[in-house]
Structures are given as structure tokens and as C-alpha cells.
mmCIF file of the N, C-alpha and C atoms, coordinates in Angstrom:
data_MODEL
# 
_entry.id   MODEL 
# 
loop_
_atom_site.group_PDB 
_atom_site.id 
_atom_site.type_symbol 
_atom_site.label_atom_id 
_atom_site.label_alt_id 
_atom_site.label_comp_id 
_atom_site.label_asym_id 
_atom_site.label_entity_id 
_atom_site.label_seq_id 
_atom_site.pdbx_PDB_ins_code 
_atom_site.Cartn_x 
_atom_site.Cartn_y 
_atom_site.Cartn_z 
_atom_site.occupancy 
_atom_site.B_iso_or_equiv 
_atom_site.pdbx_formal_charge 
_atom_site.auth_seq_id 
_atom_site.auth_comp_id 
_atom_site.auth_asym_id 
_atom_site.auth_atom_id 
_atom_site.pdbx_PDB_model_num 
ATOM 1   N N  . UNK A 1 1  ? -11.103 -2.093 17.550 1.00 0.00 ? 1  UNK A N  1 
ATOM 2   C CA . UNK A 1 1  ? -10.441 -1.912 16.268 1.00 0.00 ? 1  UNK A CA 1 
ATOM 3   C C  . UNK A 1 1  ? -10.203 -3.296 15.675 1.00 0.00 ? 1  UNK A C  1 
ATOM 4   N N  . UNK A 1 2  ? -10.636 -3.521 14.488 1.00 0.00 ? 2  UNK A N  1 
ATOM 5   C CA . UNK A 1 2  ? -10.224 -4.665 14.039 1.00 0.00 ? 2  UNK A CA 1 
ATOM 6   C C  . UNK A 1 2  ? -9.120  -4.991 13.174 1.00 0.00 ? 2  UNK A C  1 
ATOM 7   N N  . UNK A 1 3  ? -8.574  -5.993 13.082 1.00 0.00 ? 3  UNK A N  1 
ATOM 8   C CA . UNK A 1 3  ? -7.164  -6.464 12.543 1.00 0.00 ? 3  UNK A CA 1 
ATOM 9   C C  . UNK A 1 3  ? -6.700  -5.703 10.985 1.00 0.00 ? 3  UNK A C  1 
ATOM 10  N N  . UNK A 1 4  ? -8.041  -5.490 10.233 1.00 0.00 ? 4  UNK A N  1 
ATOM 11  C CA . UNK A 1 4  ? -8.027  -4.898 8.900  1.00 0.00 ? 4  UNK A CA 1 
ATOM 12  C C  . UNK A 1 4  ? -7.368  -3.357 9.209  1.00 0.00 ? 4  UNK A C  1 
ATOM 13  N N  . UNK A 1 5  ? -8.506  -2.878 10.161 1.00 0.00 ? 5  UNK A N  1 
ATOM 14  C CA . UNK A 1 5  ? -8.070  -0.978 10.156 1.00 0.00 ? 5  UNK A CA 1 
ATOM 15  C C  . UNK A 1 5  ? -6.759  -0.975 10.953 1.00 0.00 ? 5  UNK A C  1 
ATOM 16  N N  . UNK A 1 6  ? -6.092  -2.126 11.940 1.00 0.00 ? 6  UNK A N  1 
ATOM 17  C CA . UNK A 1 6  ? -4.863  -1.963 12.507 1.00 0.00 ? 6  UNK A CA 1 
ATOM 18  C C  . UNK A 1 6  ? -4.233  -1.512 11.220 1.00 0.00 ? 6  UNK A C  1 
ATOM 19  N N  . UNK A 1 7  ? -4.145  -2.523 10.339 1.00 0.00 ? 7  UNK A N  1 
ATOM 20  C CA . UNK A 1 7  ? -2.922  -2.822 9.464  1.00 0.00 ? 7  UNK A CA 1 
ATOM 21  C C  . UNK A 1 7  ? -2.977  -1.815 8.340  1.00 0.00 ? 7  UNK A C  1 
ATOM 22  N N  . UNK A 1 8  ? -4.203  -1.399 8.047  1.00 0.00 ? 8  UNK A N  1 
ATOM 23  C CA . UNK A 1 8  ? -3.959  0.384  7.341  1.00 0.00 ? 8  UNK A CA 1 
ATOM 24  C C  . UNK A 1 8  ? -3.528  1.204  7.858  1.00 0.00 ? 8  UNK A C  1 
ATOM 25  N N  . UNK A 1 9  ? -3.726  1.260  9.316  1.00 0.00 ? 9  UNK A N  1 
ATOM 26  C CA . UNK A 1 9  ? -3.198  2.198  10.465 1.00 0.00 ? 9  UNK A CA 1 
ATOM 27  C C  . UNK A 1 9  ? -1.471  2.313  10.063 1.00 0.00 ? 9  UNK A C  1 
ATOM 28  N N  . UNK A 1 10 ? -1.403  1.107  10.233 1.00 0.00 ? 10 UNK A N  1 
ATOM 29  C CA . UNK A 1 10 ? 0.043   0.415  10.564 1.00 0.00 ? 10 UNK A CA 1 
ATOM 30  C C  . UNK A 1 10 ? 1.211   0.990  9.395  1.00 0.00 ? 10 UNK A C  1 
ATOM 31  N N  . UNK A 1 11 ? 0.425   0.582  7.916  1.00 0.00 ? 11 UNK A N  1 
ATOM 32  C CA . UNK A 1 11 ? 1.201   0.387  6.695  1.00 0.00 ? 11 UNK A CA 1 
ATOM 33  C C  . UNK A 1 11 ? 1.315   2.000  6.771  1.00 0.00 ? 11 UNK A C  1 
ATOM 34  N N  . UNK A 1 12 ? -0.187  2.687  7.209  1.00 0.00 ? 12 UNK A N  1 
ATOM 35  C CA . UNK A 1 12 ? 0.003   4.363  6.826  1.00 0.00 ? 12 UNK A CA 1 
ATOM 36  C C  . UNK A 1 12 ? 1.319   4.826  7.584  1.00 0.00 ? 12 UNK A C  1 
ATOM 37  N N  . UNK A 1 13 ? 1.486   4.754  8.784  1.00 0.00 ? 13 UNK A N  1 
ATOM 38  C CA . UNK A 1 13 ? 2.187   5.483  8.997  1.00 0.00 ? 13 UNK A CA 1 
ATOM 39  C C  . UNK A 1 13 ? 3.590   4.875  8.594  1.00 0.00 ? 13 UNK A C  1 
ATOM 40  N N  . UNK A 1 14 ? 3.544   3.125  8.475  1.00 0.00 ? 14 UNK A N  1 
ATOM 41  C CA . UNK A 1 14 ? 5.446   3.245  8.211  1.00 0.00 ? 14 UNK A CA 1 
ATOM 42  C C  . UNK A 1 14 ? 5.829   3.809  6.974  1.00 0.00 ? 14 UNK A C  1 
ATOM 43  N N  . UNK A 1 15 ? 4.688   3.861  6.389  1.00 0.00 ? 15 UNK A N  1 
ATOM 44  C CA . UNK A 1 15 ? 4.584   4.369  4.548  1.00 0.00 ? 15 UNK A CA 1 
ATOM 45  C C  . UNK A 1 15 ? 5.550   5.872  5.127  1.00 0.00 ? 15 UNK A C  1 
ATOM 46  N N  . UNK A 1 16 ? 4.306   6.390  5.698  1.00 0.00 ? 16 UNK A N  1 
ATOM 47  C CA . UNK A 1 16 ? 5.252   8.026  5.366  1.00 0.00 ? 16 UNK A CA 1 
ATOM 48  C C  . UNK A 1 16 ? 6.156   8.462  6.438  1.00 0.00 ? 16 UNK A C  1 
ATOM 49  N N  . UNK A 1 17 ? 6.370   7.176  7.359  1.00 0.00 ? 17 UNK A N  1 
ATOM 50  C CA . UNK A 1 17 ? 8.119   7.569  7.823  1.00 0.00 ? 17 UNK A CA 1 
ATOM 51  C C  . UNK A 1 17 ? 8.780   7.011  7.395  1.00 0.00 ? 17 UNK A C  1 
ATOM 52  N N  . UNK A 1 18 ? 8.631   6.449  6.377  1.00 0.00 ? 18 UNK A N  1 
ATOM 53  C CA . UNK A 1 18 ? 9.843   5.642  5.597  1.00 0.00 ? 18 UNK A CA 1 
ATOM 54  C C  . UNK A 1 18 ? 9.891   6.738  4.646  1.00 0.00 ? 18 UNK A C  1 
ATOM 55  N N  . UNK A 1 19 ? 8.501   7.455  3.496  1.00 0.00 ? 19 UNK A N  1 
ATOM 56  C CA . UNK A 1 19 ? 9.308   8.380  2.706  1.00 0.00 ? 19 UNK A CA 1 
ATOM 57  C C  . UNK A 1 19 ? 9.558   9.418  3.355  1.00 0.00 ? 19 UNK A C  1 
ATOM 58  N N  . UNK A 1 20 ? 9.522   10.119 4.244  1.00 0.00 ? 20 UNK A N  1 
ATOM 59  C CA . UNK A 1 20 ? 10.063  11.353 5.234  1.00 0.00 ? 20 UNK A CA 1 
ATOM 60  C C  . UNK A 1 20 ? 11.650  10.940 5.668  1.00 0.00 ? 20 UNK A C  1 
ATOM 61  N N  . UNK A 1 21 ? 12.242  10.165 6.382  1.00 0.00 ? 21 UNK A N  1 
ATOM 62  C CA . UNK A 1 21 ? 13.436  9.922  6.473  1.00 0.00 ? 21 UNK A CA 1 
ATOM 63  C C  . UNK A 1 21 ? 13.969  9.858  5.334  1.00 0.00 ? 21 UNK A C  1 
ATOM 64  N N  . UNK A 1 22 ? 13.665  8.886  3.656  1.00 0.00 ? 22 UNK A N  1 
ATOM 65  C CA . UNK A 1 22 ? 14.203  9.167  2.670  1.00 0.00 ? 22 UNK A CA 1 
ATOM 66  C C  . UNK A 1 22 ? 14.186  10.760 2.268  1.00 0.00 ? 22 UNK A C  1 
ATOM 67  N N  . UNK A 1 23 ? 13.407  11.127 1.980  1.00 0.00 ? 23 UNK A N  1 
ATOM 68  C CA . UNK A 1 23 ? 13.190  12.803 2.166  1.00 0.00 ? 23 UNK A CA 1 
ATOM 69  C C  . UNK A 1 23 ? 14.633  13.314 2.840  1.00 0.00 ? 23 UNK A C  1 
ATOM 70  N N  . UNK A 1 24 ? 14.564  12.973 3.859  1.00 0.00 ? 24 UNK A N  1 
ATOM 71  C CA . UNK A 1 24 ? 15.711  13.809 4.341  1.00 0.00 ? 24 UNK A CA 1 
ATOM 72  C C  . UNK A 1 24 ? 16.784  13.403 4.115  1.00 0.00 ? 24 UNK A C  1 
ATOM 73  N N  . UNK A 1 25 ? 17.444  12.324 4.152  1.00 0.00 ? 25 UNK A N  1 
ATOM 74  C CA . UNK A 1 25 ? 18.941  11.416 3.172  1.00 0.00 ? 25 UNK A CA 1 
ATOM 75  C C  . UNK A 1 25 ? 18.991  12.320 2.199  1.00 0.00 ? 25 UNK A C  1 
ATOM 76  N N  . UNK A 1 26 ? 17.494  12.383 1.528  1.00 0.00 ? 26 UNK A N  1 
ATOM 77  C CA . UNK A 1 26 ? 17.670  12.759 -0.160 1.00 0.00 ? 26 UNK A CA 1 
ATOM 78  C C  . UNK A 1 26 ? 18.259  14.556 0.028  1.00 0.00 ? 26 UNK A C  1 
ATOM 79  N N  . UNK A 1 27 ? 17.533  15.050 0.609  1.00 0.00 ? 27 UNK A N  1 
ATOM 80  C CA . UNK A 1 27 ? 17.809  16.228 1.039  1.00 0.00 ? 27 UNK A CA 1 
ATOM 81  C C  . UNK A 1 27 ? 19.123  16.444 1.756  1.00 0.00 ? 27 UNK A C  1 
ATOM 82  N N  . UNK A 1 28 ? 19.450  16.351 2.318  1.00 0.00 ? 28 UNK A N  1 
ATOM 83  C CA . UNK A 1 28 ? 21.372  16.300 2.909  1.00 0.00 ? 28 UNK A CA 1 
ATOM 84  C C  . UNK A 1 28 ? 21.753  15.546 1.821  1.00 0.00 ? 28 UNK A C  1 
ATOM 85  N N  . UNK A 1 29 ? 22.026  14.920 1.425  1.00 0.00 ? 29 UNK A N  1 
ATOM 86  C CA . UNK A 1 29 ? 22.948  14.270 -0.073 1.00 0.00 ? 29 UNK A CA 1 
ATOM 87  C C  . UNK A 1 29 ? 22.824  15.487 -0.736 1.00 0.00 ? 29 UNK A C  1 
ATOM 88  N N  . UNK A 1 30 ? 21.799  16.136 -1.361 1.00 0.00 ? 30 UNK A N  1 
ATOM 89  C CA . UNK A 1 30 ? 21.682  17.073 -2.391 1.00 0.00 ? 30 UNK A CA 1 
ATOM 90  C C  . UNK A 1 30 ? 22.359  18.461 -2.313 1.00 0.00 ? 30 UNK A C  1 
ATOM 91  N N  . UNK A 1 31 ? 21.948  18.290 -0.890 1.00 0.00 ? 31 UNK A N  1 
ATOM 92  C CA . UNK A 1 31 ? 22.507  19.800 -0.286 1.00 0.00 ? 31 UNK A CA 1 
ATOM 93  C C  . UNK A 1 31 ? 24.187  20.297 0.093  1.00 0.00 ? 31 UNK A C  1 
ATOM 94  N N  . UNK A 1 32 ? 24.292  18.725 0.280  1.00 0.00 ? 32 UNK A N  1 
ATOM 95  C CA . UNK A 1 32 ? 25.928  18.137 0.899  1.00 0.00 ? 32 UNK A CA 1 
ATOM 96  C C  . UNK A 1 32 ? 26.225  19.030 1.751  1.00 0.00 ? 32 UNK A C  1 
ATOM 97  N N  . UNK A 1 33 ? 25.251  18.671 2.637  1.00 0.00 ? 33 UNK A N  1 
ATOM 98  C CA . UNK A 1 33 ? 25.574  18.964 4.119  1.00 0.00 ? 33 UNK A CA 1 
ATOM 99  C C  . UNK A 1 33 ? 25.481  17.885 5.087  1.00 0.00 ? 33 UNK A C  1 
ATOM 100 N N  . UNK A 1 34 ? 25.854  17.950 6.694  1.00 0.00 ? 34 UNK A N  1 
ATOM 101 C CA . UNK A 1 34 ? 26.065  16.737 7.027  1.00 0.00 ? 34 UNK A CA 1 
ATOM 102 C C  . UNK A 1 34 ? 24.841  15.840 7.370  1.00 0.00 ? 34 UNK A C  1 
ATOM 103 N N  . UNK A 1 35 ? 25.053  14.273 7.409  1.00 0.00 ? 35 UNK A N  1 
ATOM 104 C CA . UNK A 1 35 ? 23.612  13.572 7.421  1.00 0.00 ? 35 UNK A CA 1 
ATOM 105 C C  . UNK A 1 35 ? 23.260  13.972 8.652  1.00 0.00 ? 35 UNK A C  1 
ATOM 106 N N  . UNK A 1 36 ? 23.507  14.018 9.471  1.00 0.00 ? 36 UNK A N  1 
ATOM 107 C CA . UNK A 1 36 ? 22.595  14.435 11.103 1.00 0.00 ? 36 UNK A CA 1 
ATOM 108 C C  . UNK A 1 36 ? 21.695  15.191 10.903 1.00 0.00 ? 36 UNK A C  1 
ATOM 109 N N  . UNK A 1 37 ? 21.813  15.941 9.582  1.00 0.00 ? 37 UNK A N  1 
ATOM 110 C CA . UNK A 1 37 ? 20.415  17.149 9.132  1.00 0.00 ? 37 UNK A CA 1 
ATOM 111 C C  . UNK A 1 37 ? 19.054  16.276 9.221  1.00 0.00 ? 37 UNK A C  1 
ATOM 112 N N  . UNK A 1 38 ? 19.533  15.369 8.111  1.00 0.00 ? 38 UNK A N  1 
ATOM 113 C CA . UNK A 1 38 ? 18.586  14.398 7.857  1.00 0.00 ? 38 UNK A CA 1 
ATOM 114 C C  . UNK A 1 38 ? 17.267  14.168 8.624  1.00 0.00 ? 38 UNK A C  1 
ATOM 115 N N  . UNK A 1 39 ? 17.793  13.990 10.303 1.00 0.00 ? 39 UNK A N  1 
ATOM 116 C CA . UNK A 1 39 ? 16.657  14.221 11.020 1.00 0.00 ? 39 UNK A CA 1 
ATOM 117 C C  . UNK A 1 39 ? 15.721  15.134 11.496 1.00 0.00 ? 39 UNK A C  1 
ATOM 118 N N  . UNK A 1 40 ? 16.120  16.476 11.494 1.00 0.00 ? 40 UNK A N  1 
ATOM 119 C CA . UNK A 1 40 ? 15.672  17.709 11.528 1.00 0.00 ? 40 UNK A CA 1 
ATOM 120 C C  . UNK A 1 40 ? 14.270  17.881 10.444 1.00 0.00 ? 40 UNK A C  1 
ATOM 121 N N  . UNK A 1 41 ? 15.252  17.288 9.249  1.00 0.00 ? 41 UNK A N  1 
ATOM 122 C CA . UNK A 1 41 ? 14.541  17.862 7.823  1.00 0.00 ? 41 UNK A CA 1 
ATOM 123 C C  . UNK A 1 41 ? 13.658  16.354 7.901  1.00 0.00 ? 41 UNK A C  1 
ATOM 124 N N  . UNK A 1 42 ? 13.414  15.151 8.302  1.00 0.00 ? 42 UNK A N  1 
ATOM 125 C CA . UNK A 1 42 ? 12.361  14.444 8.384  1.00 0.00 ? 42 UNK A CA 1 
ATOM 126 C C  . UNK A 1 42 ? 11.241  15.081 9.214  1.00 0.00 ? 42 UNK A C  1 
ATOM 127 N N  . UNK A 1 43 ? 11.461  15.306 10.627 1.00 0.00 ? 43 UNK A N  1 
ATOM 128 C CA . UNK A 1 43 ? 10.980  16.083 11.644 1.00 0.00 ? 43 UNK A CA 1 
ATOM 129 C C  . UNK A 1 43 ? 10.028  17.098 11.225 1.00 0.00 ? 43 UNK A C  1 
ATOM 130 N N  . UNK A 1 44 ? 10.568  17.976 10.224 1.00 0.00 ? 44 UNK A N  1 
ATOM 131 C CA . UNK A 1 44 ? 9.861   19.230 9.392  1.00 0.00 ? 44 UNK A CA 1 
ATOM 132 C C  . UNK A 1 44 ? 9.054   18.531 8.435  1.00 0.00 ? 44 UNK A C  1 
ATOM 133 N N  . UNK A 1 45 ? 9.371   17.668 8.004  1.00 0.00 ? 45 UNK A N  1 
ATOM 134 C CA . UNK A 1 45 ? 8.486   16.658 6.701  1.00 0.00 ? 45 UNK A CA 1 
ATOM 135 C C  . UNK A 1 45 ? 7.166   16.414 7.975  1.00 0.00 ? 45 UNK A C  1 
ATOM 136 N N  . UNK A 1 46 ? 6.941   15.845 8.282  1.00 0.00 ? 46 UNK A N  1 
ATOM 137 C CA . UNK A 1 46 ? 6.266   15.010 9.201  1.00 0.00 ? 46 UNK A CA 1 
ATOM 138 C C  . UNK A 1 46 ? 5.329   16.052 9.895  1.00 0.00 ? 46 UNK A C  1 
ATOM 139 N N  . UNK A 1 47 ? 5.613   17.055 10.236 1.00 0.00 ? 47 UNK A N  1 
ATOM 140 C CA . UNK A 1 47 ? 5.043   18.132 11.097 1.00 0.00 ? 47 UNK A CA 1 
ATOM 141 C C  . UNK A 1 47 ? 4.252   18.609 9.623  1.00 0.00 ? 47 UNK A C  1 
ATOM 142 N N  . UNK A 1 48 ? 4.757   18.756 8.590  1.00 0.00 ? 48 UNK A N  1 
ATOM 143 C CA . UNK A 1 48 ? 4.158   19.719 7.723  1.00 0.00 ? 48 UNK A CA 1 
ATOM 144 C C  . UNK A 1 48 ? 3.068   18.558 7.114  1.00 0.00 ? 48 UNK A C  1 
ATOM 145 N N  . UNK A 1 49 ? 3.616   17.315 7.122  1.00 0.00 ? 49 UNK A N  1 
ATOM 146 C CA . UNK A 1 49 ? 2.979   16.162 6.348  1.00 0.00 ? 49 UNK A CA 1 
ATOM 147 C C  . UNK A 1 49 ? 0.989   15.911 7.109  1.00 0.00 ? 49 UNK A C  1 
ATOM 148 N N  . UNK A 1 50 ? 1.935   16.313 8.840  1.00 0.00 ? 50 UNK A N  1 
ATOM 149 C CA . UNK A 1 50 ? 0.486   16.105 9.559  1.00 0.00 ? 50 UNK A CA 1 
ATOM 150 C C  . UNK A 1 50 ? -0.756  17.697 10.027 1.00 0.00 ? 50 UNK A C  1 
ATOM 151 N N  . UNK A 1 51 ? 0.137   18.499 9.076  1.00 0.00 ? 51 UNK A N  1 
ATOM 152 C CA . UNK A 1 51 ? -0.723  20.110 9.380  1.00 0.00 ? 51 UNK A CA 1 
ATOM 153 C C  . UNK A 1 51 ? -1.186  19.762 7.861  1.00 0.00 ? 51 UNK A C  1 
ATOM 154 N N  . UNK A 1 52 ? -0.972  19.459 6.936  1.00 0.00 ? 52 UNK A N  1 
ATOM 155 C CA . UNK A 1 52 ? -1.990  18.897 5.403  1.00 0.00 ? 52 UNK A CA 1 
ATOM 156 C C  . UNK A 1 52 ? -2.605  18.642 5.509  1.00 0.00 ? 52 UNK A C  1 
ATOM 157 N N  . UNK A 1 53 ? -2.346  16.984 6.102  1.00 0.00 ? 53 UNK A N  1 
ATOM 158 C CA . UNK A 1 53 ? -3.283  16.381 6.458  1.00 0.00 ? 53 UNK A CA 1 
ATOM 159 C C  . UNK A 1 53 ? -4.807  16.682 6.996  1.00 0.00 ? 53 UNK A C  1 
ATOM 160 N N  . UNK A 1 54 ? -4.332  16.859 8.135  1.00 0.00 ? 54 UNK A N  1 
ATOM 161 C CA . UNK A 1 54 ? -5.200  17.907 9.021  1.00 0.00 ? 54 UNK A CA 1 
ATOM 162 C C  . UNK A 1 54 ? -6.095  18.813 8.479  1.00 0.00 ? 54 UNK A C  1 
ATOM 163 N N  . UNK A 1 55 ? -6.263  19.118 7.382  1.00 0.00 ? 55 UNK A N  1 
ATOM 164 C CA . UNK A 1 55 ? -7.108  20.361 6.760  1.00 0.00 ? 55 UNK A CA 1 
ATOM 165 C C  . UNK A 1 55 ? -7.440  20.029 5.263  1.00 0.00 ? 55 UNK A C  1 
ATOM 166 N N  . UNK A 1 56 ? -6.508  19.003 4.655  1.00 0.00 ? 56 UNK A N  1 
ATOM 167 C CA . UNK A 1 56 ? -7.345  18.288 3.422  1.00 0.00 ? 56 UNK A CA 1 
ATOM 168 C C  . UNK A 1 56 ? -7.764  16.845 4.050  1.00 0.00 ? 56 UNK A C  1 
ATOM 169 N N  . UNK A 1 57 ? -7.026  15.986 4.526  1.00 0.00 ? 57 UNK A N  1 
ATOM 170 C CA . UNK A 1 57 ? -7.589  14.576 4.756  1.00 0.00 ? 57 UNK A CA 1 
ATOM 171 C C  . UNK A 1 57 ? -8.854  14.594 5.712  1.00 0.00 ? 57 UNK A C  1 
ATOM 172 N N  . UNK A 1 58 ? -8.789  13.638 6.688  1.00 0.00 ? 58 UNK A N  1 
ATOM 173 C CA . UNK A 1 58 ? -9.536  13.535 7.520  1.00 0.00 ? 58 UNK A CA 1 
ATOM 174 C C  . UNK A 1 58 ? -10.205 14.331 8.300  1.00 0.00 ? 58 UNK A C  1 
ATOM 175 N N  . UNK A 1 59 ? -11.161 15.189 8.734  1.00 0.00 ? 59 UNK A N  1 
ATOM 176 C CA . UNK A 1 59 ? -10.708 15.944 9.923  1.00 0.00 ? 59 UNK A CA 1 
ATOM 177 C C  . UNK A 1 59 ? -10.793 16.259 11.338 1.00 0.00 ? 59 UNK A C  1 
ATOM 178 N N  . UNK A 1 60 ? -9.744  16.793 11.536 1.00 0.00 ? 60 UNK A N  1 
ATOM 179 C CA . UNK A 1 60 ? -9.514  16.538 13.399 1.00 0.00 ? 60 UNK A CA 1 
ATOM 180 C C  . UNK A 1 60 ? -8.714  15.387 13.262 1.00 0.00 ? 60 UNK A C  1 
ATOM 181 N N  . UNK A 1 61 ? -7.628  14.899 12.522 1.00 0.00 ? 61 UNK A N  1 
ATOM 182 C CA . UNK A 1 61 ? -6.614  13.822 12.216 1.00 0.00 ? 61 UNK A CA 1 
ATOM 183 C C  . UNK A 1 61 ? -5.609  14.518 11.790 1.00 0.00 ? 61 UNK A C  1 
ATOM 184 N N  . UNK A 1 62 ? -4.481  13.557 12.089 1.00 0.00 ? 62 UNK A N  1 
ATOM 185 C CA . UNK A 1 62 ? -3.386  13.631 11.062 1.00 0.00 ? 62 UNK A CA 1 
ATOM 186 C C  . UNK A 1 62 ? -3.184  12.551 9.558  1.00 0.00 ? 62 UNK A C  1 
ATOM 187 N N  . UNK A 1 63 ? -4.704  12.005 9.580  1.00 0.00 ? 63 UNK A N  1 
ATOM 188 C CA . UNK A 1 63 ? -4.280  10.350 9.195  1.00 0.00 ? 63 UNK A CA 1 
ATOM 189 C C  . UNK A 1 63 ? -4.824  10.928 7.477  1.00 0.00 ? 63 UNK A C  1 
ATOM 190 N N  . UNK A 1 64 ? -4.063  10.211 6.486  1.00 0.00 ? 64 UNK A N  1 
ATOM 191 C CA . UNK A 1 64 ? -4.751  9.888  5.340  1.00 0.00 ? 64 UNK A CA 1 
ATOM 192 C C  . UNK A 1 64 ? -5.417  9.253  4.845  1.00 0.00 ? 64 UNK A C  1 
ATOM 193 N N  . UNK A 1 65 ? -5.752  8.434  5.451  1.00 0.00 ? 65 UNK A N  1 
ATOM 194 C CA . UNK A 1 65 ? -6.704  7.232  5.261  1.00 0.00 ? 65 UNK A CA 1 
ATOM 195 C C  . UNK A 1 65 ? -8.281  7.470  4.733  1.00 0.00 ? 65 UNK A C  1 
ATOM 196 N N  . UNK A 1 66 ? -8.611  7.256  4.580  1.00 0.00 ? 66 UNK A N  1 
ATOM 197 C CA . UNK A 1 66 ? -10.250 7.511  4.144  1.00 0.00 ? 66 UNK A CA 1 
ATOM 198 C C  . UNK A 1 66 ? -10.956 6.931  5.553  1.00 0.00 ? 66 UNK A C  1 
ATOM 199 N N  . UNK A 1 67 ? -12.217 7.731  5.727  1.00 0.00 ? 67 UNK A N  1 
ATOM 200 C CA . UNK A 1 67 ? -12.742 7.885  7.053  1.00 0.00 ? 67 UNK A CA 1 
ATOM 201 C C  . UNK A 1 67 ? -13.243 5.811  6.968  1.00 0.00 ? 67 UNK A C  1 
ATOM 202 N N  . UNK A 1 68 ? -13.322 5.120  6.338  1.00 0.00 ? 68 UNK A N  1 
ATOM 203 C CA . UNK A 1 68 ? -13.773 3.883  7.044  1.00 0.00 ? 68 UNK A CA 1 
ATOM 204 C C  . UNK A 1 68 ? -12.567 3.075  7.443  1.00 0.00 ? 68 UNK A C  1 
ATOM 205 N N  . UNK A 1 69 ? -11.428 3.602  7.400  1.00 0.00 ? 69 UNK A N  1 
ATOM 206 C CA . UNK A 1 69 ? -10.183 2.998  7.487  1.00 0.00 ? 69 UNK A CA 1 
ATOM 207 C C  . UNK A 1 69 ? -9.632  3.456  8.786  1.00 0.00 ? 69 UNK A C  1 
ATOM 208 N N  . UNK A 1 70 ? -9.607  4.915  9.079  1.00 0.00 ? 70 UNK A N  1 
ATOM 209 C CA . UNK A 1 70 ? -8.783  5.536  10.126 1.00 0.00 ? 70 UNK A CA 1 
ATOM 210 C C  . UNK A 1 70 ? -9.541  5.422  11.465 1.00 0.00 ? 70 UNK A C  1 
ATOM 211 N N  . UNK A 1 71 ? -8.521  4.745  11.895 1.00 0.00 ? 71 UNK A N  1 
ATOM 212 C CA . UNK A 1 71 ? -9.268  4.142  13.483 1.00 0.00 ? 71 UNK A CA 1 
ATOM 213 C C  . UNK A 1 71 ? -9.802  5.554  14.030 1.00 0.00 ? 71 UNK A C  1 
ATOM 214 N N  . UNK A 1 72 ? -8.990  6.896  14.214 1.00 0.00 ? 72 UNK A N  1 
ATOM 215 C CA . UNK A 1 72 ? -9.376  7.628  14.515 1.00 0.00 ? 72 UNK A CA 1 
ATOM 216 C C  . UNK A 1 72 ? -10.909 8.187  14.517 1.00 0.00 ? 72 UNK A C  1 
ATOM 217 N N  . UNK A 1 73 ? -11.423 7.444  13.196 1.00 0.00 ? 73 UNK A N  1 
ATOM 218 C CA . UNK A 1 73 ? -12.942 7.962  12.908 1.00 0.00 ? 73 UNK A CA 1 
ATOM 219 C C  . UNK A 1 73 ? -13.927 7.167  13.005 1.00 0.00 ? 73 UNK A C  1 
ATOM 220 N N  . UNK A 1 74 ? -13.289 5.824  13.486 1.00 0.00 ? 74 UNK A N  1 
ATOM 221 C CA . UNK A 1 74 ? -14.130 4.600  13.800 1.00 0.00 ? 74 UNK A CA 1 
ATOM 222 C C  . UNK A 1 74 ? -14.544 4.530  15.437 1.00 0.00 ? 74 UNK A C  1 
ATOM 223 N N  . UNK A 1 75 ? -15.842 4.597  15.949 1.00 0.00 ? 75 UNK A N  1 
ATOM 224 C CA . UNK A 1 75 ? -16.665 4.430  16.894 1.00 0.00 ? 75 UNK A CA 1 
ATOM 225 C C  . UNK A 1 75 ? -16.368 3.043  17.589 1.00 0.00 ? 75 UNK A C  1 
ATOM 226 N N  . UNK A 1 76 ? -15.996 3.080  18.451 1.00 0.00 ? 76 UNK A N  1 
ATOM 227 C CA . UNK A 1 76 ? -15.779 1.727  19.776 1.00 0.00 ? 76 UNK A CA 1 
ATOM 228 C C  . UNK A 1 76 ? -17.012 2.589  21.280 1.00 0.00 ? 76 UNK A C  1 
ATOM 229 N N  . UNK A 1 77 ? -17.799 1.331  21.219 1.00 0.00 ? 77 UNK A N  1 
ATOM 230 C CA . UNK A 1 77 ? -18.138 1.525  21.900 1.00 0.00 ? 77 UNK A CA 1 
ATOM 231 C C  . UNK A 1 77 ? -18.051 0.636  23.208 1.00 0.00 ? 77 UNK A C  1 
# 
């Protein structure tokens, strides 16, 4: 894997656990219920984020990336 597809790897996923945890703040604030939800309702983000994925993005991934990016689809031999 080279240093380029790490760091798409990398940015992808802190990208969408950073908006999935906001997701869920945003969601308990709104709901005004208590923040400990927060993690539950990221948890459900994330699961649903990587069954999408899975069937529009890549496939046989959870990744969004476009296939020359996602290590997953890149050949090491």
C-alpha cells in the first residue's frame, strides 16, 4: 500500500467518524435526551453508513472511495 492510498484510507474513515459522532450529539441535543445516546445513535450511523456503502460504493467494501483509492481493491502481491 502506498503512502497516497494510506492517507485516503485514513482521511475516509476519520471523515465519517467524525460526521457520525456529530450525528449523534446532533441527534440527542435535538431529541433532549441524555448524551450517552449519542453513542448508540453513532453506532447505528456507521452500521447503516457501511450496509450503503456496501451495495452502492465499492463492492464487497464498506469503503467510499473510488476503486483506485481503496486499499481494499488494490492488488499486493
Amino acid at each position: 500500500m502506498n503512502t497516497r492510498t494510506l492517507l485516503l484510507d485514513a482521511t475516509e474513515r476519520a471523515g465519517w467518524t467524525g460526521a457520525q459522532a456529530a450525528l449523534g450529539v446532533l441527534t440527542t441535543d435535538l431529541a433532549d435526551i441524555p448524551i450517552w445516546w449519542a453513542v448508540p445513535v453513532a453506532l447505528a450511523l456507521s452500521s447503516a453508513k457501511g450496509w450503503v456503502a456496501g451495495r452502492l460504493g465499492r463492492k464487497g467494501t464498506a469503503s467510499t472511495l473510488p476503486a483506485g483509492a481503496d486499499p481494499a481493491s488494490t492488488r499486493t502481491v
